[in-house]
N, C-alpha and C positions, 0 to 999 in steps of 0.2 A: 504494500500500500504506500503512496506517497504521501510523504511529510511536510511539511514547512515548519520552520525556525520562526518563531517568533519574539522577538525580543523584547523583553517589560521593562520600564526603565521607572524606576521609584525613586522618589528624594526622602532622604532624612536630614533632619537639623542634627549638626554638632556644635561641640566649641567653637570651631573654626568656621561655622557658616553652614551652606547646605553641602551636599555630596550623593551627586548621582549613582546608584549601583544596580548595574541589569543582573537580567536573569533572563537565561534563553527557555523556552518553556515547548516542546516540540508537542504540536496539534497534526489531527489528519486532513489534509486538504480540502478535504471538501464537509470542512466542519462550520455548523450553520450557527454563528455567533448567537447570543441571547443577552437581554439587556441586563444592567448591572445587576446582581442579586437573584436571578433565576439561575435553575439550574437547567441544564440538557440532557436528556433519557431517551437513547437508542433502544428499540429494542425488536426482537425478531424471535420468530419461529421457522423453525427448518423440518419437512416431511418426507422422509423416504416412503417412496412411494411400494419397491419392491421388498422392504421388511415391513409396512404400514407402520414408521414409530416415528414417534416428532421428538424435538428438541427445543429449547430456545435459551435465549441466550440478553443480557441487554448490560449496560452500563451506561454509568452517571458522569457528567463531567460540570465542570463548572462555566460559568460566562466567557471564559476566554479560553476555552478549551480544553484545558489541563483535568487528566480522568482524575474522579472521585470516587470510584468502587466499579467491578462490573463481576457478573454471572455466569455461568453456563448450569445448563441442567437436560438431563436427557426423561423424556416424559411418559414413555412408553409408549401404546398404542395408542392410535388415532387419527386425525386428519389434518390438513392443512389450516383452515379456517381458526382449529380449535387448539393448535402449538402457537399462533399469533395471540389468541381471547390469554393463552396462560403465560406468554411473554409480558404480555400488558400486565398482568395482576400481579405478577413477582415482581417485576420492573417495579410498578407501584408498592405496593408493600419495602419493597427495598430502598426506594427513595423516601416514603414516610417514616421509615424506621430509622434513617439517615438525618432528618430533621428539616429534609428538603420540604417547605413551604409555597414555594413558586417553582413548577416544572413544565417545561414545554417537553411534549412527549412525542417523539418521532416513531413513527413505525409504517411499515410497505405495503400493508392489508387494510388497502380502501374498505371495504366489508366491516370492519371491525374500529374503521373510526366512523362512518357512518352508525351501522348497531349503538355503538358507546354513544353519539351525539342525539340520536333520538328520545323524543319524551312519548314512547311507548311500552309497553310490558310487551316483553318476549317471555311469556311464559309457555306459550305451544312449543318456542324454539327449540331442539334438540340439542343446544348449550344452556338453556336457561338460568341455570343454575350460575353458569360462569358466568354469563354476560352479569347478574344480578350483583354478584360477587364484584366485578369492576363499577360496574356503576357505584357499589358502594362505598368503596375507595374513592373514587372520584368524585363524593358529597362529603369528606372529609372538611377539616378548617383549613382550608389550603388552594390555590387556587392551580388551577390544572389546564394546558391548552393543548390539545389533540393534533395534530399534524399526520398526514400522509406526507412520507418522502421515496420516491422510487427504489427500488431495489438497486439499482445500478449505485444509485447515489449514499449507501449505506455499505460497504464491502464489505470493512471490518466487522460489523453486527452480522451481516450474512455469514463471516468464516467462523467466525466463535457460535454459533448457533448451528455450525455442523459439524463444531468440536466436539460440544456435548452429546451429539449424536454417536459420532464415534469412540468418544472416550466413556459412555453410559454413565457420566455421571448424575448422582444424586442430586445435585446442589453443591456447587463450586463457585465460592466469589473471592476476587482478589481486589486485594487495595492495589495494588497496580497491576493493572490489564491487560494483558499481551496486548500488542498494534493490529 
């Protein structure tokens, strides 16, 4: 995946006056900034289709890039729809648990930010259960905004979310993220 350098340059007062000191802080290219004090939550589901098992996978970063935890979990059986509904709700649950307050929340499964944005009951649905479980997260004290962002435009979430596929993990988070 490609990278870009970014360079933060902060002042501090001394004795002597102010004194500039960077810090290079390496984000993914095509990382979608957010305004001061939110945070940013990638997050995906991955579905072999020839063992029927999903995956997913997501991580948190802050306003100017820099990762703040991220997941992988291998989910078992299922389908594609329904490894996206459960990337979203760990994602959430992991950024509530985090203290995160304001989250813009990216994910690839138009389907599933629509469901979540609607003000109807899916209770016939054959996820209902989950979709209910997100929404309820997402009536938390915290303000939450839903985003579609293409697949192409997400890699890194794409490969970690068919890590956990591969490597069957339970529930895997790291304070720093593979790229």
């Amino acid at each position: 995946m490609d990278h870009v350098q970014r360079q933060i340059v902060t002042s501090k007062s001394n004795p002597d006056g102010w004194v500039a000191s960077a810090e290079v802080l390496q984000v993914a290219a095509n990382f979608t900034p957010a305004p001061v004090g939110w945070t940013v939550m990638h997050v995906d589901g991955s579905f072999n289709r020839r063992a029927a098992a999903m995956s997913c996978e997501g991580r948190l970063q802050n306003h100017e890039g820099a990762r703040i935890v991220g997941f992988a979990s291998f989910e078992g059986i299922g389908e594609v729809f329904l490894a996206e509904l459960i990337a979203v709700i760990k994602g959430l649950k992991l950024a509530w648990q985090k203290g995160v307050r304001k989250l813009l929340c990216y994910f690839d499964c138009m389907e599933v930010v629509e469901m979540l944005s609607e003000n109807r009951s899916h209770n016939l649905y054959s996820h209902a259960a989950y979709l209910s479980e997100a929404k309820n997260l997402l009536h938390q004290e915290w303000e939450v905004s839903l985003h579609h962002k293409p697949r192409e435009q997400k890699l890194s979430a794409d490969a970690l979310a068919r890590m956990g596929m591969r490597l069957r993990l339970d529930f895997s988070m790291w304070l720093t993220p593979p790229p």
